[in-house]
N, C-alpha and C positions, 0 to 999 in steps of 0.2 A: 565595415567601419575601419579608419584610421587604428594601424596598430599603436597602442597606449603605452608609453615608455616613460623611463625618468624614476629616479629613487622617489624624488616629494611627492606622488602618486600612492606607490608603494608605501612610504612611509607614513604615509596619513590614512593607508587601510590598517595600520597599526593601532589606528584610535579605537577601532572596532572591540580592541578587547577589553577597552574601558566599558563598552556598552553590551556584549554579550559574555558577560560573566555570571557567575552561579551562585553563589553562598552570600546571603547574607544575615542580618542580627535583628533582633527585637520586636517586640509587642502583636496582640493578637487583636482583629478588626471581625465584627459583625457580621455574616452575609445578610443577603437582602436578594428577595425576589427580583426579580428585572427584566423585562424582551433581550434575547438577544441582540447583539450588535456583531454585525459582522464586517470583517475588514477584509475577507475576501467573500465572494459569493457572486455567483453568473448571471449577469446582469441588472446588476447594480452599479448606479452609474459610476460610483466611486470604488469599483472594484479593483483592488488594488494589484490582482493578480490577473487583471486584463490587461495592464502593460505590454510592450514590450519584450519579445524572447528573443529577439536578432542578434546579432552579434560574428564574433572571427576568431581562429586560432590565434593563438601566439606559442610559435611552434619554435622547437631548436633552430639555432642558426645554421640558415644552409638553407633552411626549408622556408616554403610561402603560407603564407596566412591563406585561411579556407575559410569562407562561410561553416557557419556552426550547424545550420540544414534543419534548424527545431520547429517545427508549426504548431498552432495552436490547435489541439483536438476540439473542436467546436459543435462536436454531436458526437463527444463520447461517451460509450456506455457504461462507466466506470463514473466513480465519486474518488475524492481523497478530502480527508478531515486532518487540519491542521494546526497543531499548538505550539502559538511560541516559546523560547527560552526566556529566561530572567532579563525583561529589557527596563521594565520601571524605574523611572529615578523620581516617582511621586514621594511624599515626605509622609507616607504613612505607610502601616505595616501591606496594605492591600490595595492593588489600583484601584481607579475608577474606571470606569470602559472607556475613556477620552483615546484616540489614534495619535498617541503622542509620536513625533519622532522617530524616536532609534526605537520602538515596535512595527512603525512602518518598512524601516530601513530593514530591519532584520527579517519581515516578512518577504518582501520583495527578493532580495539575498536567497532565501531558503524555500519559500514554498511555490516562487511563481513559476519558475520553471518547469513544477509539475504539469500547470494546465497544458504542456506538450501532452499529456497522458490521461490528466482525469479534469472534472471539473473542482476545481478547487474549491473546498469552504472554508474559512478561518476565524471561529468568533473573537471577540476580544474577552477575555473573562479575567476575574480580578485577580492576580498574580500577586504573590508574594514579590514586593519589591524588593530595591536594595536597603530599605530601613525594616525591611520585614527579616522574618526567624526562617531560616533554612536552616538551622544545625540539626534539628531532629523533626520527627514526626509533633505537630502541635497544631494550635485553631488557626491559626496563618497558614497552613498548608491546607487545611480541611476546608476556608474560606475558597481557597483561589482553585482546589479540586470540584466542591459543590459548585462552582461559576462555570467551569468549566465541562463537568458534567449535565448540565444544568444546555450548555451550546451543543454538546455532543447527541444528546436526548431528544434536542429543537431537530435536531439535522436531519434523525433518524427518521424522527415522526413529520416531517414538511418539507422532507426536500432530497433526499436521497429516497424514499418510498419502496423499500423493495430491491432497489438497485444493490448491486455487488461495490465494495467500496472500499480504501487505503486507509492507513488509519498514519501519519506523519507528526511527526514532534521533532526538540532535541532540551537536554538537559532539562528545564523545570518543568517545560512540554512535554516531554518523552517519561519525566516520572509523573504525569496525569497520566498520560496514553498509557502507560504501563497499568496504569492501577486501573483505568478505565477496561484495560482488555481484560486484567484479575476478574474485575467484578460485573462486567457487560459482556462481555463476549464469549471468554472461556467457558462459561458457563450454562452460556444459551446455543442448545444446536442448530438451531435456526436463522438465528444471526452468525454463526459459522459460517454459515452455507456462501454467505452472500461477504463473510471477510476472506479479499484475496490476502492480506498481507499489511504490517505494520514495519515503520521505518521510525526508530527511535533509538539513536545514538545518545550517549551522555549520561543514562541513569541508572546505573548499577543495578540491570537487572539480571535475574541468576536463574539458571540452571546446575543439578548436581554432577562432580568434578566428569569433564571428559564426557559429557550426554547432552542431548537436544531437546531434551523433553522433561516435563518434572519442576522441582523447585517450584517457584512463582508461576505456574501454570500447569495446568494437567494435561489440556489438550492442544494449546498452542506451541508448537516448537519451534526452535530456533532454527531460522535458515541453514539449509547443510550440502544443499546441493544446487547448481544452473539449472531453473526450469522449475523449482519449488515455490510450489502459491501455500496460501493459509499460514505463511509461518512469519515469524518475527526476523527480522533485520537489526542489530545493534552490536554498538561495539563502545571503543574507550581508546579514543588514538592519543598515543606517544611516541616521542622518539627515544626512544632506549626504556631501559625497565625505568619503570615508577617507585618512586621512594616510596617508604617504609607507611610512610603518612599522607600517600596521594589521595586526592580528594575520587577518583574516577579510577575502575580495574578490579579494585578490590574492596571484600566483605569484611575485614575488620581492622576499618577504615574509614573516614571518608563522607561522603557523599551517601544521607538514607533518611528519605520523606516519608516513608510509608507508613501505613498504621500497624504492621507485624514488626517484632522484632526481627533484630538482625540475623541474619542464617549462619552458621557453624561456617565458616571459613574451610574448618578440616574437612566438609563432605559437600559443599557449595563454593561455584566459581560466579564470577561475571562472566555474561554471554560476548562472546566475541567470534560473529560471522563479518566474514570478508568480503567486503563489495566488491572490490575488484576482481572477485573470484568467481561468487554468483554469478555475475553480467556476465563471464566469460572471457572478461579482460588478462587473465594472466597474472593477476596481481600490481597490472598499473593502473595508477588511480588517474581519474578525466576530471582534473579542477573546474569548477564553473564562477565568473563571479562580476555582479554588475557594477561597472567602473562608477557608472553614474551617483552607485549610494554608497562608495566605500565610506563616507565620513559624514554623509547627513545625507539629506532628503533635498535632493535637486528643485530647480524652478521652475524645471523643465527640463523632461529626460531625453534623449539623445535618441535616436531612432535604433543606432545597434550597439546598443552600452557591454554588451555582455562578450566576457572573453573567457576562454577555455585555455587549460598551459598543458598539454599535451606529450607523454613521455620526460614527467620530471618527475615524479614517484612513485616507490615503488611500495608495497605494507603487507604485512602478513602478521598473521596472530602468533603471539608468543605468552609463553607461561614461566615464570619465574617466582621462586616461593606459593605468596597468596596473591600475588597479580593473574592477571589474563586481559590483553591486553591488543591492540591493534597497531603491531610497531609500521612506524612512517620511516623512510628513508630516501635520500636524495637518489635518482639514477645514477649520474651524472657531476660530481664535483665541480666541475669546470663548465657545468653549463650556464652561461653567464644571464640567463631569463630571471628576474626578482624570486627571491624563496621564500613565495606566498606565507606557509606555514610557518615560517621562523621570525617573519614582521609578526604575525598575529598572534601566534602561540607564548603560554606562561613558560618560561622555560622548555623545560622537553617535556610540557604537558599541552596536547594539540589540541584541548575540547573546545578550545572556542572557535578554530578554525573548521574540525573535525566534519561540518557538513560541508561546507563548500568544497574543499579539496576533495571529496566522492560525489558532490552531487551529479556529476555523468553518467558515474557507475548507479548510481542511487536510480537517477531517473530509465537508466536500463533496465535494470530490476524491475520496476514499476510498470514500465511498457510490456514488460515477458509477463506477469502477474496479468494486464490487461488480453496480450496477446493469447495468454492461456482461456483466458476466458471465453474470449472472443472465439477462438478454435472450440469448444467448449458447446457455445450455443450454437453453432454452424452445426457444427454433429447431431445436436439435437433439433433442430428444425428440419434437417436433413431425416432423421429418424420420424421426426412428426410427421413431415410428409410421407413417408414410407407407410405408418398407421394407416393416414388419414387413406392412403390408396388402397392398403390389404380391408380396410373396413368398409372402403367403398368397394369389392370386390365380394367382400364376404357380403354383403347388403343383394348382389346381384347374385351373387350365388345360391343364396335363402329365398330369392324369386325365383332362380329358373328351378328347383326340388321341388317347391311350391307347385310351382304350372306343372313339372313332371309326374309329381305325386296324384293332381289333380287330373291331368290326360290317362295317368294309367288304369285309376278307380276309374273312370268316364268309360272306357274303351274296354276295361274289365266285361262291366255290366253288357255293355252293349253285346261283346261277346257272348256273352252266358244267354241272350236271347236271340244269337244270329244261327243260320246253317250253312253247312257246306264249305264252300270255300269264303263266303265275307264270314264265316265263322276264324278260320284261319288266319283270311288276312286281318280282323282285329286283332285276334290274340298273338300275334306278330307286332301288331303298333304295341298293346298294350305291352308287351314280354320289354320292348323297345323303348318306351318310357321307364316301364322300371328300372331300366339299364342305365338310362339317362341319370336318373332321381338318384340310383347308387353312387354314380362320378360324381354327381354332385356333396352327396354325403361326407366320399370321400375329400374332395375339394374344400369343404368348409370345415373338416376334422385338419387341414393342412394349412386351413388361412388361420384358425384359431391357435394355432401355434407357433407361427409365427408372429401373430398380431401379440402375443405373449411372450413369444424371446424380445421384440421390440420395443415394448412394454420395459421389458426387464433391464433392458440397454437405456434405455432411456433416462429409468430411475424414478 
């Protein structure tokens, strides 16, 4: 695509934080049974995250624009479950599932360029609007949680089936997905087995100080290393420490939907794993972000909307007081490319921008999590066939002792009423058989052991 320049671009991806923001006030709404709706889902005509993933660098000056190289995995063996942030500007405390707008926009933005990796599902479920109550845990939260649990539950049972699968949010999405992984997943070791990995920025979810494990989860930990599947992904980006009274970083503070109370600050932190570091990035973050929906929802999208800004930040976790935190930072002072994060960010609070400026690193993660897999069942079909052949060997084995056992008794007898020398030469076949029938013995005490170390590899 044509590289995309010009502040009024720029400046009107700054409307974006009018419409992905977090906290808002008043009254509590109903739930109500309902089929799911979904605004992503694989092969539905209006699937929103069948779009478009084309797109080009917009690299430092000096340097050429590159195709971005993303395809769609169109027969991946992976799922990813996806919940949006606070996008409602309906005029009651809880949506209705209607595809409004800037839910669309912020979909598209955030979840579609996962179908480079899995197949995407994204219900619409009834969200605490902005006329709705975010300051504490209440029935406006437990509404727009049961709706949402409620899409997560549809997904498991008609359409993921078994399959190993992502679990993606951010902000009022990410504290569902949080509670969702509390109460579904952590829980069950079954549905373990088949969670590579959750991606949920924004919701002050906690581990105890300096550990991966614990707090809000027992068995799910927080990503710690390149190459780790099963674990949680989240962080809280800012540029510089977070005031005293930031909404996102810290536990007593802030930002907290949940039905437990708040956790002790002095022995609980916010989880902050580094995307840039998982992927193996080094700590630079790969922006992603599609030109076409910076300020509303196109008439028609552009064949390669989507641009990547490539070595303009840099973020690493830092701890200050009771923050823990994902500091952003420019490379480059004088690098004259738009500073994505400071159009769209509250101050030096980046949570609105916080996904797109990782989503490269994000969507790396996600491909290693698939790519583990995938390595994962190769080993094991490789193994299976290894079975399926010691057991077709041991099947032949247990026929030829059979015939051996059966020729020696045969040739026994015959012996015991021959003379002379057809005396001899039986008891020679037969002595011969037995000999056989023993290798064999042996041979099937050798396949059973290993058809049992295989077993054992397998799992």
């Amino acid at each position: 695509m044509s590289r995309v320049s010009g502040r009024s671009a720029w400046l009107a991806f700054a409307c974006l934080s009018i419409f992905m923001g977090f906290i808002a006030i008043v009254g509590p709404s109903a739930a109500q049974a309902e089929d799911t709706v979904w605004i992503c889902k694989p092969g539905q005509s209006d699937d929103l995250c069948g779009g478009t993933i084309d797109g080009s660098t917009l690299p430092p000056t000096g340097q050429s624009a590159e195709p971005l190289g993303y395809t769609r995995a169109t027969n991946s063996p992976i799922d990813c479950f996806y919940l949006y942030p606070t996008q409602s500007e309906q005029p009651t405390a809880n949506s209705n599932l209607d595809k409004d707008p800037p839910i669309r926009r912020v979909v598209v933005q955030q979840a579609r360029m996962f179908s480079s990796v899995c197949k995407v599902y994204a219900p619409m479920y009834r969200q605490v609007t902005y006329d709705g109550n975010q300051l504490a845990h209440n029935p406006d939260v437990d509404v727009a949680y049961e709706s949402a649990k409620a899409g997560f539950q549809d997904f498991l049972a008609n359409y993921s089936k078994g399959r190993p699968f992502v679990m993606l949010g951010h902000s009022q999405g990410s504290a569902h997905t949080a509670r969702l992984i509390d109460e579904l997943v952590d829980t069950n070791a079954n549905l373990r087995k088949r969670f590579l990995g959750a991606i949920a920025p924004g919701a002050n979810v906690y581990v105890p100080k300096n550990e991966f494990v614990g707090g809000m989860y027992e068995n799910v930990p927080a990503c710690s290393e390149a190459g780790q599947s099963g674990c949680l992904v989240a962080y809280s980006m800012y540029k510089g420490e977070p005031g005293a009274g930031s909404q996102f970083s810290r536990l007593d503070a802030g930002y907290w939907i949940y039905p437990e109370a708040r956790p002790d600050a002095n022995q609980f932190e916010v989880v902050c794993t580094n995307p840039a570091e998982l992927d193996g990035s080094g700590g630079v973050l790969n922006p992603l972000v599609n030109m076409d929906y910076l300020t509303g929802v196109p008439v028609a999208e552009t064949s390669a909307p989507w641009v990547s800004f490539p070595d303009y930040y840099s973020v690493s976790c830092q701890r200050a007081g009771s923050a823990h935190w994902l500091n952003v930072s420019r490379i480059d002072e004088t690098d004259t490319r738009p500073d994505l994060g400071s159009l769209v960010a509250s101050g030096n609070n980046y949570h609105v921008p916080e996904v797109n400026l990782a989503e490269g690193n994000l969507l790396t993660i996600a491909q290693s999590w698939k790519d583990a897999y995938t390595a994962e069942q190769n080993r094991i079909k490789r193994l299976q066939q290894k079975l399926k052949n010691l057991n077709g060997n041991l099947a032949k084995s247990k026929k030829r002792l059979a015939a051996s056992q059966k020729q020696a008794t045969k040739l026994t007898r015959k012996a015991k009423k021959a003379k002379g020398k057809q005396k001899k030469a039986l008891t020679r076949k037969a002595t011969k058989a037995r000999k056989s029938a023993a290798a064999e013995r042996r041979r099937i005490s050798s396949l059973k052991k290993q058809i049992a170390q295989v077993k054992k590899q397998i799992g």
